[in-house]
C-alpha positions in Angstrom: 5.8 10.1 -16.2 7.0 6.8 -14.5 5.2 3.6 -15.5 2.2 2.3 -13.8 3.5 -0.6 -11.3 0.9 -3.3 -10.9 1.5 -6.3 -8.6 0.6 -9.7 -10.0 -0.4 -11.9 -6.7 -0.3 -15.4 -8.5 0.5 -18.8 -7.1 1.1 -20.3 -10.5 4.5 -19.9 -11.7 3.5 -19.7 -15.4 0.3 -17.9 -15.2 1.9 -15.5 -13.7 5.2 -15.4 -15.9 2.4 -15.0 -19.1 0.9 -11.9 -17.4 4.0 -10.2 -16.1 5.5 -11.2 -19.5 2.9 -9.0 -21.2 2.3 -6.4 -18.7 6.3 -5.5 -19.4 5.5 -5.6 -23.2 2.9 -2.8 -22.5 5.0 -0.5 -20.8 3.7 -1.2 -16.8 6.2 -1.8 -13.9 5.7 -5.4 -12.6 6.3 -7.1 -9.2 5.0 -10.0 -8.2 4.2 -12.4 -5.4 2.9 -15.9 -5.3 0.9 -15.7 -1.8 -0.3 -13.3 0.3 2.5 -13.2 2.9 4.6 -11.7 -0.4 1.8 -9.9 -1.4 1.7 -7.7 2.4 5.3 -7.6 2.2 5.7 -6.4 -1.2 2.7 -3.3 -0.1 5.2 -2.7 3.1 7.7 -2.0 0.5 6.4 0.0 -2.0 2.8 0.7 -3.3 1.1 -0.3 -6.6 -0.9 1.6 -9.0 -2.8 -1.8 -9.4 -3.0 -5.1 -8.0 -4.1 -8.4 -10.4 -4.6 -10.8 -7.0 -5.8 -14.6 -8.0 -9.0 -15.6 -6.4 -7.1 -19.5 -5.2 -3.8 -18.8 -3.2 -2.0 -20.9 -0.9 -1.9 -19.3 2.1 -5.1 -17.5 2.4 -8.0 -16.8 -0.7 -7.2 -13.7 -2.9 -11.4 -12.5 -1.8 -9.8 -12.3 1.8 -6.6 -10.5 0.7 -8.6 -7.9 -0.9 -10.8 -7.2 2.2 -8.3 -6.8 4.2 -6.0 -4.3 1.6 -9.8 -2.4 1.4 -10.3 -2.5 5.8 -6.9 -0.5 5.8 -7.5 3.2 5.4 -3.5 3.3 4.0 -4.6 1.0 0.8 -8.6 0.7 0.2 -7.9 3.3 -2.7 -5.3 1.0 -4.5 -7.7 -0.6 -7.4 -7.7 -4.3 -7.8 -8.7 -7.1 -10.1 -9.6 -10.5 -9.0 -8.3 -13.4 -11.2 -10.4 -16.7 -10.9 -11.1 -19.8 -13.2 -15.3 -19.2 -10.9 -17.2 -18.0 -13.1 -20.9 -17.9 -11.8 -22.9 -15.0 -11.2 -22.9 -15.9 -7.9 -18.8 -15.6 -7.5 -18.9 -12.0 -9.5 -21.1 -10.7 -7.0 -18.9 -11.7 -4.1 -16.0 -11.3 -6.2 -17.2 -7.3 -6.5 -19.1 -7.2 -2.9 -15.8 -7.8 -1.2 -14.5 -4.6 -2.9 -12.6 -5.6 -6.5 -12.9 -2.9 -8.5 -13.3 -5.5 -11.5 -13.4 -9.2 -12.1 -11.8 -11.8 -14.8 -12.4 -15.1 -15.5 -9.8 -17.9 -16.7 -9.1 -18.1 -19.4 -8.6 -14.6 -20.5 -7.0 -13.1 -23.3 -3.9 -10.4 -22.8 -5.9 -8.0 -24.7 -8.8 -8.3 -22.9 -6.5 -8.0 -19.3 -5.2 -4.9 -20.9 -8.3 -3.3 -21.4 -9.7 -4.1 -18.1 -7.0 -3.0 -16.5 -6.7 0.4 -18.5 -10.3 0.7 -17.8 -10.1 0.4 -14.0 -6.8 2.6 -13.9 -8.8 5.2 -15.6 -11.8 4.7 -12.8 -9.6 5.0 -10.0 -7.7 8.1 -11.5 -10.4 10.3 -10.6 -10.6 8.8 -6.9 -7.0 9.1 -6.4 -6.1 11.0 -3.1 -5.5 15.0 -3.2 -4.9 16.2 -0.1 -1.7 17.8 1.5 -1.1 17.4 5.4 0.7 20.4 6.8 2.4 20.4 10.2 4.7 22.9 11.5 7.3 23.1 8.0 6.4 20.1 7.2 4.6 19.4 3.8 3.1 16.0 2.9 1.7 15.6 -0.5 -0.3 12.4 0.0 -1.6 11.7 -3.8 2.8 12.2 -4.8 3.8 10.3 -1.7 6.0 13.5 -1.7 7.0 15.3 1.7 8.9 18.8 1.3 10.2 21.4 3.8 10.5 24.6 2.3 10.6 22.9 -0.9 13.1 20.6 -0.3 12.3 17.1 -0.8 13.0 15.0 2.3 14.1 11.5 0.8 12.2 8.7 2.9 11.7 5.1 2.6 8.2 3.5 1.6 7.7 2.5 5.4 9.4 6.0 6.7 6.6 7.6 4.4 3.9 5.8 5.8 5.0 6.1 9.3 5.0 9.8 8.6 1.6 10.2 7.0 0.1 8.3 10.0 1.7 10.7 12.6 1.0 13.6 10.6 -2.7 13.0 10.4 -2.7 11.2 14.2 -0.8 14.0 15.6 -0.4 14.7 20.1 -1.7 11.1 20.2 0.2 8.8 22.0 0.3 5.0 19.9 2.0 1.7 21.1 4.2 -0.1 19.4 1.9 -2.8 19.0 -1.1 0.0 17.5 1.8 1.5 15.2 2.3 -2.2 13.7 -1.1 -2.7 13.9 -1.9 0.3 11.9 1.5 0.3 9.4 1.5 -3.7 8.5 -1.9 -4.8 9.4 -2.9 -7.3 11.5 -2.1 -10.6 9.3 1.4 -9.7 9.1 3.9 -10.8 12.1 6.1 -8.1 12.9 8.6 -8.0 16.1 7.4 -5.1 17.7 11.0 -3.3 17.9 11.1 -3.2 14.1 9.0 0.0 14.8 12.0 1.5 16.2 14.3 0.8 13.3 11.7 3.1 11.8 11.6 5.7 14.5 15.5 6.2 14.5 15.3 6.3 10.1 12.5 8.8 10.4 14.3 10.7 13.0 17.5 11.3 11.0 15.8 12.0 7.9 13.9 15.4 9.5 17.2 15.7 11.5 18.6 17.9 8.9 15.8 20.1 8.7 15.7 20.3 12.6 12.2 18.4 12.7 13.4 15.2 14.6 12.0 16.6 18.1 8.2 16.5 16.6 9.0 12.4 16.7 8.5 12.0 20.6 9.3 8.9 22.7 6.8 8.5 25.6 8.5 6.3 28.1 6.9 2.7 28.7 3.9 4.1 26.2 5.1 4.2 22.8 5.7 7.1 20.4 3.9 10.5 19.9 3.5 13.7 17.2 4.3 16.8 18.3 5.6 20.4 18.3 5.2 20.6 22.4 7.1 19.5 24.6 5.3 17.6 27.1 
């Protein structure tokens, strides 16, 4: 089994050293970011088992971060711990009301970080996704991030995947490029709107092989649509 990846989302360089330093030690996959703007891209890129997110960050607070990952139906399952130096009762509860699945105050101890984040991983485990989305020979396993035709694993990027799992559960609807970013990147994130299709035409060549590029439709002057007909 691959290692847990957990993204540290830390504006100070040597807090955030110390943690990655001893996540590695423990066996977990580390990335890291030191704002948000890193933090969304890093998501776009490839997504975490876990994310430590500091409460204080430069460009916007970690509690607003952690809305907004729990708002988008592609990330509110990822399982996230909020790292602040607040530590009322009255901070916990907002801490936790904005959707952290646990909270930790400064200064903490690496074991105790460990255990807390062993706990939550165990938590989430059970919530994890299971569900498969089906269409035509198309097979996508949503809790593997896996996609398969006729057991064949078609090898797609993180943002190819996504793109995929959207259409395949948003199929014969017809979405903008500007709802597609909307929906893919989030709203916070600025995005030219053609980078959607880069993303077509890499999606479209990897089903090419399998004869599954035609279900990727362009609808002239609308946007892009999922479908077997041919409208």
């Amino acid at each position: 089994m691959s290692a847990k990846l957990i993204l540290i989302v830390e504006d100070e360089h040597a807090i955030r050293q110390m943690i990655a330093f001893g996540l590695r030690r423990a066996g977990f996959d580390v990335r890291e970011a030191m704002d948000c703007r890193e933090a969304r891209q890093s998501l776009a890129d490839q997504r975490p088992d876990l994310l430590l997110i500091d409460w204080m960050l430069p460009d916007m607070s970690g509690l607003e971060l952690t809305r907004t990952i729990k708002r988008d139906r592609h990330t509110r399952e990822l399982p996230i711990i909020l790292l602040t130096a607040r530590a009322g009762e009255g901070d916990k509860v907002t801490g936790l009301d904005s959707g952290a699945d646990d909270y930790v105050t400064k200064p903490f101890s690496p074991r105790e970080l460990l255990a807390r984040i062993h706990a939550v991983l165990r938590r989430s485990g059970t919530a994890a996704l299971d569900h498969v989305v089906e269409f035509e020979a198309l097979r996508l396993d949503q809790q593997g991030q896996r996609v398969t035709v006729d057991g064949q694993t078609v090898p797609l990027g993180p943002t190819e995947y996504r793109m995929l799992e959207f259409f395949m559960t948003h199929p014969e609807r017809v979405f903008s490029r500007e709802q597609l970013l909307d929906r893919l990147w989030g709203g916070n994130v600025y995005v030219e709107e053609r980078t959607i299709d880069v993303h077509v035409r890499r999606l479209r060549k990897s089903l090419e092989k399998y004869g599954l590029d035609c279900l990727v439709q362009t609808v002239r002057g609308s946007g892009y649509r999922f479908s077997a007909k041919t409208h």
